[in-house]
N, C-alpha and C positions, 0 to 999 in steps of 0.2 A: 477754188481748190478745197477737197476735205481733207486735214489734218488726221492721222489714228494719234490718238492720246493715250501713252500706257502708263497707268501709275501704277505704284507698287504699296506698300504699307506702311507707314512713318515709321519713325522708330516708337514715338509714343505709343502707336495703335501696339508694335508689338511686342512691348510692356506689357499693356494692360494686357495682351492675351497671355503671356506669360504668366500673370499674377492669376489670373484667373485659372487656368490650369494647375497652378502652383496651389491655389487656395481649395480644388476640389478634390488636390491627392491626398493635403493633408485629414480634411472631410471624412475624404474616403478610408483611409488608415484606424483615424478614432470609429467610423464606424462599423468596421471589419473586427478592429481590434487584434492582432493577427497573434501577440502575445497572450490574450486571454483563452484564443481558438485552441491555441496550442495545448494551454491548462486542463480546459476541458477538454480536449481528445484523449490525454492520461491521465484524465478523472477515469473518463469513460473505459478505460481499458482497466483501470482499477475497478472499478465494479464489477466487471466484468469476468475480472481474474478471480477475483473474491467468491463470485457467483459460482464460477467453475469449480473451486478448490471444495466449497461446499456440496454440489453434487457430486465429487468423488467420492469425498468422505462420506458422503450419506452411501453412496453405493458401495462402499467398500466395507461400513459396519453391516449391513444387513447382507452380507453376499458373505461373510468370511466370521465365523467361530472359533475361538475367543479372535475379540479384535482389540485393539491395542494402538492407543492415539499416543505415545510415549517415546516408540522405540520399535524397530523391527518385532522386537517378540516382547514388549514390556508398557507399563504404563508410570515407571518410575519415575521419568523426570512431571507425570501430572500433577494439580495438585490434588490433595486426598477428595475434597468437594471444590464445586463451583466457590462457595463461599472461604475456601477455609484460607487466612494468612499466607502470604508467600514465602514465608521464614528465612528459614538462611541454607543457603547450598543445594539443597534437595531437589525442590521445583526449579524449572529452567522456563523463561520465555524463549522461543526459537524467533529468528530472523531472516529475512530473505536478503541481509547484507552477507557476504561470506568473509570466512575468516583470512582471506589472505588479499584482499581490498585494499589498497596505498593507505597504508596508514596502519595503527597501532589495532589488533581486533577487540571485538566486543569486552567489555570489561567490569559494567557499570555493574553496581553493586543496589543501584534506589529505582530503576525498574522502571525506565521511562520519568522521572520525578515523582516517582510514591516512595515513602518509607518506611517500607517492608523491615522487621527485624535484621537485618544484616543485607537484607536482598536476597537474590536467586543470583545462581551464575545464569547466566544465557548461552542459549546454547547456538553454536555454528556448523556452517560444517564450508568446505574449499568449495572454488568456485567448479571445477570439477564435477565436485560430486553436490553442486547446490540443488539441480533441478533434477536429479537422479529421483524415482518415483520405489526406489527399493527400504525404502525405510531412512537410509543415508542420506536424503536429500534436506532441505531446512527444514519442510513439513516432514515429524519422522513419522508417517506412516508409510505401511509396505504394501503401496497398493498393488505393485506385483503379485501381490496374493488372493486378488480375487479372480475368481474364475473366470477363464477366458481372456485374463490379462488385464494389467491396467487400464481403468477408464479415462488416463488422462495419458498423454505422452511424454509429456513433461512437469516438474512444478513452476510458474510461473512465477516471475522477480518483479517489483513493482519498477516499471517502466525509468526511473529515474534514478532509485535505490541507493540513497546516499543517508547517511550520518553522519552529522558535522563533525561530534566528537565521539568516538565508540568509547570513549570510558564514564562519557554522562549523556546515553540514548535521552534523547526530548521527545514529547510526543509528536512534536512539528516537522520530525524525521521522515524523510518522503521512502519509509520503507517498511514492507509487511512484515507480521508479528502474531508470533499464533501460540498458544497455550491451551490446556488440557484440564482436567479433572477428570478422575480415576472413578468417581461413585455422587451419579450414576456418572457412566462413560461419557462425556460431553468434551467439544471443543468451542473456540471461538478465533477469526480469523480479522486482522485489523488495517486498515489503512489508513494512510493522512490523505483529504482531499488539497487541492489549491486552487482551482479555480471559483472564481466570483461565483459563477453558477450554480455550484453545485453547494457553495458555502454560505451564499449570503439569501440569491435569488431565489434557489431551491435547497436549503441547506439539509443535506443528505446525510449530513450526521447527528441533526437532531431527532429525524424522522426515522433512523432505524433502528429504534428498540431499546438501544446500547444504555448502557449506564454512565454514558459520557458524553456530552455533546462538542468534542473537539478532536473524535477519531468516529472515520465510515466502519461500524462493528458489525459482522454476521457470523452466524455459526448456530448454532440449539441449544448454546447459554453463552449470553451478553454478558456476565459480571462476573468470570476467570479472569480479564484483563480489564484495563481502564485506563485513568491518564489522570496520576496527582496524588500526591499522600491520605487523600480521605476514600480512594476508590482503588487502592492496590488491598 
Protein backbone atom coordinates (compact mmCIF):
# COMPACT_ATOMS: atom_id res chain seq x y z
CA UNK A 1 0.00 0.00 0.00
CA UNK A 2 1.25 3.79 -0.82
CA UNK A 3 0.47 6.25 1.89
CA UNK A 4 0.08 10.32 0.42
CA UNK A 5 1.76 12.22 3.25
CA UNK A 6 0.64 15.86 3.45
CA UNK A 7 2.52 18.13 5.57
CA UNK A 8 1.98 21.51 6.05
CA UNK A 9 4.50 24.28 7.78
CA UNK A 10 5.46 24.07 11.52
CA UNK A 11 4.70 26.86 13.30
CA UNK A 12 8.48 27.45 13.73
CA UNK A 13 8.98 27.54 9.92
CA UNK A 14 6.29 30.23 9.98
CA UNK A 15 7.99 32.30 12.23
CA UNK A 16 10.89 32.54 10.81
CA UNK A 17 9.11 33.38 7.39
CA UNK A 18 7.25 35.95 9.23
CA UNK A 19 10.44 37.55 10.65
CA UNK A 20 11.96 37.54 7.59
CA UNK A 21 9.35 39.38 5.74
CA UNK A 22 9.01 41.42 8.73
CA UNK A 23 12.89 42.16 8.67
CA UNK A 24 12.73 43.13 4.72
CA UNK A 25 9.83 45.72 5.16
CA UNK A 26 11.69 47.38 7.70
CA UNK A 27 14.84 47.35 5.03
CA UNK A 28 12.82 48.36 2.66
CA UNK A 29 11.18 51.53 4.61
CA UNK A 30 14.83 52.95 5.70
CA UNK A 31 15.77 52.50 2.32
CA UNK A 32 12.85 54.18 0.47
CA UNK A 33 12.89 56.63 3.18
CA UNK A 34 9.37 57.75 2.26
CA UNK A 35 9.68 60.85 4.94
CA UNK A 36 12.81 62.23 3.27
CA UNK A 37 10.88 61.59 -0.50
CA UNK A 38 8.42 63.57 0.61
CA UNK A 39 10.96 66.62 1.77
CA UNK A 40 12.50 66.46 -1.38
CA UNK A 41 9.46 66.58 -3.56
CA UNK A 42 8.79 70.27 -1.75
CA UNK A 43 12.14 71.06 -2.07
CA UNK A 44 11.73 70.49 -5.64
CA UNK A 45 8.59 72.38 -5.97
CA UNK A 46 10.26 75.15 -4.15
CA UNK A 47 12.95 75.55 -6.66
CA UNK A 48 10.93 75.51 -8.88
CA UNK A 49 8.38 78.17 -7.66
CA UNK A 50 11.34 80.42 -7.08
CA UNK A 51 12.50 79.68 -10.69
CA UNK A 52 9.09 80.62 -11.96
CA UNK A 53 8.57 83.96 -9.90
CA UNK A 54 11.99 84.86 -11.33
CA UNK A 55 11.14 84.60 -14.89
CA UNK A 56 8.04 86.59 -14.46
CA UNK A 57 9.73 89.30 -13.05
CA UNK A 58 12.46 89.34 -15.43
CA UNK A 59 9.53 89.37 -18.16
CA UNK A 60 7.63 91.79 -16.65
CA UNK A 61 10.67 94.49 -15.97
CA UNK A 62 11.77 94.37 -19.59
CA UNK A 63 8.18 94.18 -21.27
CA UNK A 64 6.52 97.26 -19.03
CA UNK A 65 7.95 101.09 -18.56
CA UNK A 66 8.42 102.43 -15.55
CA UNK A 67 8.29 99.00 -13.70
CA UNK A 68 7.75 98.90 -10.12
CA UNK A 69 8.86 95.84 -7.77
CA UNK A 70 7.06 97.72 -4.66
CA UNK A 71 3.53 98.17 -5.28
CA UNK A 72 1.06 98.17 -8.10
CA UNK A 73 2.32 101.68 -9.42
CA UNK A 74 5.28 102.21 -6.57
CA UNK A 75 8.65 101.11 -5.39
CA UNK A 76 8.08 102.35 -1.75
CA UNK A 77 7.94 99.65 0.26
CA UNK A 78 11.86 98.88 -1.51
CA UNK A 79 14.82 99.41 0.03
CA UNK A 80 16.62 102.59 -1.35
CA UNK A 81 19.72 100.05 -2.67
CA UNK A 82 20.47 96.37 -2.53
CA UNK A 83 22.79 97.29 0.44
CA UNK A 84 21.25 100.02 2.34
CA UNK A 85 19.84 99.08 6.23
CA UNK A 86 16.34 98.11 6.67
CA UNK A 87 15.44 100.71 9.17
CA UNK A 88 12.36 101.15 10.69
CA UNK A 89 8.84 101.16 9.09
CA UNK A 90 9.51 102.04 5.50
CA UNK A 91 10.96 98.83 3.77
CA UNK A 92 8.64 95.88 4.09
CA UNK A 93 9.83 92.15 3.55
CA UNK A 94 6.59 90.52 1.73
CA UNK A 95 5.61 86.85 2.66
CA UNK A 96 3.70 84.16 1.04
CA UNK A 97 2.10 83.41 4.75
CA UNK A 98 -1.09 85.58 4.48
CA UNK A 99 -2.43 87.62 6.89
CA UNK A 100 -5.63 85.94 7.99
CA UNK A 101 -3.78 82.26 8.65
CA UNK A 102 -4.90 80.75 12.34
CA UNK A 103 -3.14 82.68 14.30
CA UNK A 104 -1.95 86.15 15.14
CA UNK A 105 -0.45 87.89 11.52
CA UNK A 106 2.86 89.00 10.72
CA UNK A 107 4.24 91.26 13.24
CA UNK A 108 7.93 90.77 13.73
CA UNK A 109 9.85 93.75 14.15
CA UNK A 110 14.02 91.75 13.73
CA UNK A 111 13.33 90.58 10.08
CA UNK A 112 13.63 86.97 10.26
CA UNK A 113 16.50 87.28 13.37
CA UNK A 114 18.56 90.40 12.09
CA UNK A 115 18.52 93.52 13.90
CA UNK A 116 17.68 96.03 11.73
CA UNK A 117 17.07 99.51 13.51
CA UNK A 118 13.48 99.16 14.75
CA UNK A 119 12.90 96.45 11.75
CA UNK A 120 10.56 96.80 8.85
CA UNK A 121 6.84 96.15 9.11
CA UNK A 122 6.19 93.07 6.61
CA UNK A 123 4.04 93.27 4.49
CA UNK A 124 0.88 90.72 3.86
CA UNK A 125 -1.81 90.63 2.17
CA UNK A 126 -5.43 87.91 2.66
CA UNK A 127 -5.56 84.71 1.54
CA UNK A 128 -7.85 85.83 -1.09
CA UNK A 129 -5.92 88.06 -2.59
CA UNK A 130 -2.40 86.00 -1.79
CA UNK A 131 -1.75 84.74 -5.27
CA UNK A 132 -3.59 87.55 -7.16
CA UNK A 133 -0.85 88.46 -9.97
CA UNK A 134 -2.50 92.34 -9.96
CA UNK A 135 0.05 93.84 -7.83
CA UNK A 136 -2.22 92.83 -4.57
CA UNK A 137 -0.85 89.55 -4.28
CA UNK A 138 2.23 88.79 -1.67
CA UNK A 139 4.72 89.45 -4.55
CA UNK A 140 3.50 93.08 -5.19
CA UNK A 141 4.20 93.20 -8.67
CA UNK A 142 1.46 93.97 -11.33
CA UNK A 143 2.16 91.61 -13.73
CA UNK A 144 -1.14 92.06 -15.21
CA UNK A 145 0.65 94.76 -16.87
CA UNK A 146 2.66 93.35 -19.14
CA UNK A 147 1.40 93.01 -22.53
CA UNK A 148 -0.53 90.30 -23.39
CA UNK A 149 -1.19 89.50 -20.06
CA UNK A 150 0.38 87.87 -17.06
CA UNK A 151 3.22 85.52 -17.62
CA UNK A 152 2.21 83.56 -14.62
CA UNK A 153 -1.54 82.67 -13.61
CA UNK A 154 -0.92 82.74 -10.20
CA UNK A 155 1.82 83.71 -7.43
CA UNK A 156 2.80 80.54 -5.88
CA UNK A 157 2.79 79.85 -1.77
CA UNK A 158 5.58 77.54 -0.73
CA UNK A 159 3.94 74.21 -0.54
CA UNK A 160 3.91 74.05 3.27
CA UNK A 161 3.83 77.78 4.35
CA UNK A 162 3.74 77.82 7.90
CA UNK A 163 5.43 80.08 10.64
CA UNK A 164 5.67 79.06 13.95
CA UNK A 165 5.35 82.43 15.44
CA UNK A 166 4.36 85.50 13.10
CA UNK A 167 5.56 87.82 15.67
CA UNK A 168 9.27 86.39 15.66
CA UNK A 169 9.53 85.05 11.61
CA UNK A 170 12.88 82.48 12.03
CA UNK A 171 14.64 81.91 8.94
CA UNK A 172 13.77 77.93 9.50
CA UNK A 173 10.09 79.16 8.58
CA UNK A 174 8.99 76.86 5.65
CA UNK A 175 7.64 80.15 3.84
CA UNK A 176 8.57 82.53 0.83
CA UNK A 177 9.92 85.96 1.32
CA UNK A 178 10.78 88.56 -1.23
CA UNK A 179 12.12 92.11 -0.90
CA UNK A 180 13.16 94.93 -3.23
CA UNK A 181 15.57 97.73 -3.81
CA UNK A 182 14.52 100.77 -5.63
CA UNK A 183 18.21 101.80 -7.24
CA UNK A 184 19.09 99.98 -9.30
CA UNK A 185 15.59 98.20 -9.51
CA UNK A 186 16.43 94.72 -8.29
CA UNK A 187 14.62 91.84 -6.28
CA UNK A 188 15.43 88.75 -4.51
CA UNK A 189 13.02 85.86 -3.85
CA UNK A 190 13.91 83.26 -0.65
CA UNK A 191 13.09 79.94 0.65
CA UNK A 192 13.96 77.36 3.48
CA UNK A 193 14.84 73.95 2.01
CA UNK A 194 14.29 70.71 4.42
CA UNK A 195 15.20 67.86 2.89
CA UNK A 196 18.68 66.02 3.54
CA UNK A 197 19.18 66.25 -0.14
CA UNK A 198 19.04 69.31 -1.00
CA UNK A 199 20.75 70.50 2.38
CA UNK A 200 23.40 68.25 3.35
CA UNK A 201 23.95 65.88 0.25
CA UNK A 202 23.62 68.67 -2.46
CA UNK A 203 23.22 71.61 -0.13
CA UNK A 204 21.47 74.01 -2.53
CA UNK A 205 21.71 77.00 -0.35
CA UNK A 206 25.23 77.15 -0.23
CA UNK A 207 25.69 76.83 -3.82
CA UNK A 208 23.26 79.67 -4.94
CA UNK A 209 25.08 82.78 -4.90
CA UNK A 210 23.20 84.14 -1.65
CA UNK A 211 24.77 85.71 1.11
CA UNK A 212 23.62 83.09 3.39
CA UNK A 213 24.07 79.77 3.60
CA UNK A 214 20.81 78.61 5.48
CA UNK A 215 18.17 80.07 2.96
CA UNK A 216 17.68 78.71 -1.09
CA UNK A 217 18.16 82.70 -2.50
CA UNK A 218 17.50 83.81 -6.16
CA UNK A 219 16.66 86.81 -7.81
CA UNK A 220 19.47 89.63 -9.75
CA UNK A 221 20.65 90.61 -6.18
CA UNK A 222 21.30 87.99 -3.33
CA UNK A 223 22.04 90.54 -0.41
CA UNK A 224 18.27 92.71 -0.01
CA UNK A 225 17.58 89.68 2.22
CA UNK A 226 19.48 87.40 4.44
CA UNK A 227 19.06 85.29 7.72
CA UNK A 228 20.83 86.90 11.10
CA UNK A 229 21.68 90.28 12.61
CA UNK A 230 25.14 90.54 10.66
CA UNK A 231 23.26 90.11 7.09
CA UNK A 232 20.04 92.23 7.45
Amino acid sequence: MIKNKKEGFTLLELLIVISIIAILSVALVIVLNPAETLKKARDAQRIADLSTLKSAIGIYTTSVNPSYLGGAASNAICKTTPATAWGAGTFKISYSYPSDSPGAAITDATLDGGTGAGGSTSRQTTVALGGLTDGQGWVPVNFDGVPGGSPISNIPADPTNTIAAPGAVLWTDLVYRYGCAAAPLTFEIDAQLESEAYTVTDNKRVKDGGNTATLFETGTNLIILGAGATEF
